[in-house]
Structure formats: structure tokens, C-alpha cells
C-alpha positions in Angstrom: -15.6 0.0 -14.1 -15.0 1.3 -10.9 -12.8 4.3 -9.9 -11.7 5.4 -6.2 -13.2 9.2 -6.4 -10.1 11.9 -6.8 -10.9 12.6 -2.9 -9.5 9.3 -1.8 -6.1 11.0 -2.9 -6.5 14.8 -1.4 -5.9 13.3 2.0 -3.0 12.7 4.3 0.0 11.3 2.2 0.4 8.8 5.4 -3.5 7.4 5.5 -3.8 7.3 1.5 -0.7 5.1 1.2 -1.9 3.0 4.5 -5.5 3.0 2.6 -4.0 1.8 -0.6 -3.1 -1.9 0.6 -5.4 -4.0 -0.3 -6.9 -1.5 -3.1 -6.9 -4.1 -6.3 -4.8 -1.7 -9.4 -5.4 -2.5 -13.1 -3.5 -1.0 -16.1 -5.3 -2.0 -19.4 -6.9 -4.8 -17.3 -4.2 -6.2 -15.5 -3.2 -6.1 -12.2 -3.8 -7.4 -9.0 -4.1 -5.9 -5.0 -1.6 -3.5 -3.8 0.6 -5.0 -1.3 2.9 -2.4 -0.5 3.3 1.8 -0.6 6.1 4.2 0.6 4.9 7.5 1.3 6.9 10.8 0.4 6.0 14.6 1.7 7.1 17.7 0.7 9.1 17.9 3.7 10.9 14.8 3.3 14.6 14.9 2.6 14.3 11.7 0.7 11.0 13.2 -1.8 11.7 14.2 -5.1 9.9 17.6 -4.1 12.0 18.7 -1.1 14.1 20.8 -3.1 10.9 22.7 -5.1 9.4 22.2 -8.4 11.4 21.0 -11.1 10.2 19.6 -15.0 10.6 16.2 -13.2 8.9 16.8 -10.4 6.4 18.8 -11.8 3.1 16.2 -11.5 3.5 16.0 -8.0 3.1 19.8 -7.4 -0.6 19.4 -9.3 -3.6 17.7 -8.5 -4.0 15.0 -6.3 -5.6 12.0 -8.2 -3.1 11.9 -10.7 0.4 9.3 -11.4 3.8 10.0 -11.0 5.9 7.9 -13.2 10.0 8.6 -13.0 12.7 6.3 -14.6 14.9 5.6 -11.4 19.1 5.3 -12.1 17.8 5.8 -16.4 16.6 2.0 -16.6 13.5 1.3 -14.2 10.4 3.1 -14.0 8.8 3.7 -10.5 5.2 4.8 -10.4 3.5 6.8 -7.3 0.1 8.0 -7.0 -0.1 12.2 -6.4 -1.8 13.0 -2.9 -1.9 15.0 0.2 -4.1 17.4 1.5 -4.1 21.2 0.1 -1.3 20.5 -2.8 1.0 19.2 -0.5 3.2 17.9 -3.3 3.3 14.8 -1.8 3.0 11.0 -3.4 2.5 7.3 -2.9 5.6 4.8 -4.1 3.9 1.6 -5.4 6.2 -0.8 -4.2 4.4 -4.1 -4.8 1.4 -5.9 -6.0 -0.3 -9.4 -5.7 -0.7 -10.5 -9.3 -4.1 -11.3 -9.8 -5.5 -10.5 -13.5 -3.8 -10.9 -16.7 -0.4 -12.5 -15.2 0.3 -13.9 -19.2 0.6 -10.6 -19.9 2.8 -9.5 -17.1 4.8 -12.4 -17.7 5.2 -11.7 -21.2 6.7 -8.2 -20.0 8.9 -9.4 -17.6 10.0 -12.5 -19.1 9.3 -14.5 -16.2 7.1 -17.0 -14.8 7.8 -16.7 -10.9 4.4 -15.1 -9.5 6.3 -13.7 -6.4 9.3 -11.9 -8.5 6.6 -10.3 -11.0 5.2 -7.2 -9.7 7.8 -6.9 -6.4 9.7 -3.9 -6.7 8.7 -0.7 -8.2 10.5 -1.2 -11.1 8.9 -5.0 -11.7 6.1 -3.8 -11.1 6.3 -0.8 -13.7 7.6 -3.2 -16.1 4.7 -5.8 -15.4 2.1 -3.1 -15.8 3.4 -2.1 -19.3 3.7 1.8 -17.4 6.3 4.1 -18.4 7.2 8.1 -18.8 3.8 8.0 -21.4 1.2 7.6 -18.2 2.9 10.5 -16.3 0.8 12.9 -15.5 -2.9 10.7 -16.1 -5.7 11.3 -14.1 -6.0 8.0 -11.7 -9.6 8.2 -12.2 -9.9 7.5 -15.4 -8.6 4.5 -18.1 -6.5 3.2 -18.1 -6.6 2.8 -14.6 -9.0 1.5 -12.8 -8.6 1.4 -8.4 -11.1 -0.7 -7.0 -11.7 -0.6 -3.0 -10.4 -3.4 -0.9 -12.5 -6.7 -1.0 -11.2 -6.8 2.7 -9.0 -4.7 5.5 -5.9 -6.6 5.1 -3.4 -6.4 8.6 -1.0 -3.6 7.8 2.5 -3.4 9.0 4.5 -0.2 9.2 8.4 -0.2 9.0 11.4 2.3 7.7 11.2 2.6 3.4 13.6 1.3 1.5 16.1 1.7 -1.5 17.1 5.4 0.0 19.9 7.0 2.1 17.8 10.0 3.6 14.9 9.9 6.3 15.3 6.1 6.2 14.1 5.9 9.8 10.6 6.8 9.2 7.9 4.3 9.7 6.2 5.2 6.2 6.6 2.2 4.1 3.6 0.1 4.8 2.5 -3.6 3.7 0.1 -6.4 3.8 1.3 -8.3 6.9 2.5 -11.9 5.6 2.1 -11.2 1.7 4.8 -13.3 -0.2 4.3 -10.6 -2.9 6.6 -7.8 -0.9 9.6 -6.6 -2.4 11.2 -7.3 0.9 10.0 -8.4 4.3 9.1 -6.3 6.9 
């Protein structure tokens, strides 16, 4: 098995979510290569942190290394990855992954057979991965996750994130340039 060390995540929210496309994710064994990340600060309007600590909220004021998981609107889960330098209480959205290992399974979860509209969303892809409200608060470096390093530096594109209605002008939503596995083109 092979873990990215808990120092790939105590780094600048903005380079550890541009540094996680093309990172292969596996839950249990299945996953595939991160395709695209949103990346939320402390002193974002639009982080769930902004405000201060809450029970919610609480992961993401802890270590860096660990996973975020939040049921969106009380019917999808959305999973990010804790980071940032010095307890920043910053994370990384996983938006979207390239289904690559154990796609019966995923499909199985999501109840459909489309490749592209598995794992495309942060809520598809929650579902996909079997991860809920249970993983919250897991160390990243340990099972059942496993983060493997890219098999190859993938062309990155930057645009404004998504699915919010503060700081949606920031460039911090990033992707693998051309993948048909995005939750929405750049």
C-alpha cells in the first residue's frame, strides 16, 4: 500500500488541491485518479470555517492529513481532504474522479452504468466511494484510504468553483484539462 505522507497535506490549501489531480484515491480498494478539487481557506466567505469552529466544522480546525465528510442540503455527502499550512483550517473539495478500480462496485452504489456520471460531483462521488458521516474525521494516511502519487503530471486548468453564491470569482477550483470525468467543464 502506498500512502502520500501527512506532509503532502500541511501545505498551501491552493498547491495541495492543484497537487491532488492526478493523485489515484481508493476507498476499500476502489477508486480511480482525482480529476478535480475546490479549495476552501479559513478566510473564505464561501468555507464552512469562515465563521469559527463549530461541531460540524470541527475536523477541519485539526490536523492536516485527515477527511472532512459533510452531508450537503441533508441528502449528499461531500468529502474534502483537511490541509493548510500551520492549522489553517483549510480543506480540499473532491469534486471528481476518473473511475478506474472496482467500477462494479461503484456501480452497484450508484445504480448506474454510465462511467462519466459515476464519480462526477461530490455527492456521486461520495456515494460511489461507499463514504459517509462514519469516515469523518480518519487519518488519510491510513485504511481505508490509500493516495497514491500521480503516474503522470496531468495539464491543470484553474477556473471559479462551483455550486456556491460566495467568492465564486476565485480561480480555486482546478481540473485535469480535457477529462470527460469533470462534474462540469471548465
Amino acid at each position: 500500500m502506498t500512502f502520500l505522507p501527512a506532509s503532502f497535506y500541511n501545505r498551501n490549501v491552493l498547491q495541495v488541491a492543484r497537487d491532488l489531480i492526478g493523485v489515484t484515491l481508493l476507498v476499500d480498494g476502489v477508486g480511480g485518479a482525482i480529476v478535480e478539487t475546490e479549495a476552501y481557506d479559513r478566510d473564505d466567505p464561501a468555507s464552512h470555517t469562515f465563521r469559527g469552529q463549530t461541531p460540524r466544522n470541527t475536523v477541519m480546525f485539526g490536523e492536516p492529513g485527515h477527511i472532512y465528510i459533510y452531508l450537503s442540503y441533508g441528502m449528499h455527502w461531500c468529502a474534502n481532504l483537511v490541509s493548510g499550512e500551520g492549522g489553517r483550517a483549510s480543506a480540499v473539495l473532491l469534486r471528481a474522479i476518473e473511475p478506474e478500480v472496482g467500477i462494479e462496485r461503484m456501480e452497484e452504489r450508484r445504480g448506474v452504468t454510465k462511467r462519466t456520471l459515476l464519480c462526477s460531483g461530490p455527492g456521486r462521488l461520495c456515494e460511489a466511494l461507499g463514504l459517509t458521516g462514519a469516515q469523518n474525521g480518519l487519518a488519510l494516511t491510513q485504511l481505508p484510504f490509500e493516495l497514491q502519487r500521480r503516474r503522470e503530471e496531468p495539464p491543470i486548468v484553474a477556473g471559479p468553483r462551483i455550486g456556491i453564491t460566495k467568492a465564486v470569482e476565485r480561480p480555486w477550483r482546478f481540473g485535469w484539462e480535457g477529462s470527460k470525468f469533470l462534474s462540469k467543464k471548465f
